[in-house]
C-alpha positions as CSV (number, residue, x, y, z in Angstrom):
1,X,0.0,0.0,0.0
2,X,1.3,3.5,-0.9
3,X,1.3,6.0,1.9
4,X,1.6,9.6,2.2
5,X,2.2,12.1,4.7
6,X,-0.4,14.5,5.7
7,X,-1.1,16.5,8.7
8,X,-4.3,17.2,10.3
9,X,-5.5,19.2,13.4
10,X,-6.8,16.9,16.4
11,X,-7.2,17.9,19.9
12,X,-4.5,18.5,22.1
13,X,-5.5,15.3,24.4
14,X,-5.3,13.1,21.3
15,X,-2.1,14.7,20.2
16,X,-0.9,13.9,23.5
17,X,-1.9,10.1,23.5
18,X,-0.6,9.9,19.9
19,X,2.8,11.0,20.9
20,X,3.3,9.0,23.6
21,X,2.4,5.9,22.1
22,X,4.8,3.1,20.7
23,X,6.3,3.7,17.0
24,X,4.0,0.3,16.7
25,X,1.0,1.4,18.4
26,X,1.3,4.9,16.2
27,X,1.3,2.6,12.9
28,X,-1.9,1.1,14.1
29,X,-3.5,4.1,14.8
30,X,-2.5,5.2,11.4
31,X,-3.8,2.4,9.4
32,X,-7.5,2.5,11.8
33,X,-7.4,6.4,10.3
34,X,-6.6,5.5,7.3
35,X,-9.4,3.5,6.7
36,X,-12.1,5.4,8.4
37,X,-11.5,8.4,6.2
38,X,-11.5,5.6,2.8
39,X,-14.7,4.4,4.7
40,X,-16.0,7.8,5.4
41,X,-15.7,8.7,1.7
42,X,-16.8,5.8,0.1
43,X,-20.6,6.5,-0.4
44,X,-22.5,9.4,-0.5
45,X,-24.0,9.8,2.8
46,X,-21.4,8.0,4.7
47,X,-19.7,10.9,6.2
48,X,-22.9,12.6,7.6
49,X,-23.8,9.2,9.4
50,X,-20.2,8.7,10.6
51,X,-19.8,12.4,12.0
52,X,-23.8,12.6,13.3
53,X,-22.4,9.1,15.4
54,X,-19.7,11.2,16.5
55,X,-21.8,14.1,17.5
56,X,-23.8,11.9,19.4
57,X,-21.0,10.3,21.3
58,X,-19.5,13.9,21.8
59,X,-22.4,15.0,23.7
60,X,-23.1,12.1,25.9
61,X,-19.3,12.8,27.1
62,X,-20.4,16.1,28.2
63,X,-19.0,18.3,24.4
64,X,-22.0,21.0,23.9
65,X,-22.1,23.1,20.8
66,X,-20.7,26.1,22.6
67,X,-17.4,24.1,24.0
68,X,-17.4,22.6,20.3
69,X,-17.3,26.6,19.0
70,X,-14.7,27.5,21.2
71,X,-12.1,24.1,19.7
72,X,-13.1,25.3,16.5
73,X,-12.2,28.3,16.6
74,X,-8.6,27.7,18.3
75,X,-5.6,28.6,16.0
């Protein structure tokens, strides 16, 4: 499989678990990522579903739209 670098912005907490993991553990997490953005592309419809799951998961942990403002609008 060819690979690529990119970068993308996560939160600092998952930066911070991300960096301290194993070299191993890191190329794990990379492949899982990898294929839930191929996953999240695939069909039309897909994406909505997979972020409206993570919405939901967000807000039972406590994320309301105004803390989800504020994270969005760090630079």
């Amino acid at each position: 499989m060819e690979t690529k670098t990119i970068t993308i912005r996560v939160d600092a907490r998952a930066a911070r678990i991300f960096e301290a993991v194993s070299e191993s553990q890191r190329r794990k997490l990379e492949i899982i990522l990898s294929l839930k953005l191929s996953e999240a592309t695939r069909s039309p419809g897909r994406l909505e579903e997979i972020m409206s799951d993570i919405s939901q998961k967000a807000q039972e942990r406590g994320l309301t739209p105004d803390i989800l403002d504020s994270l969005l609008n760090e630079s």
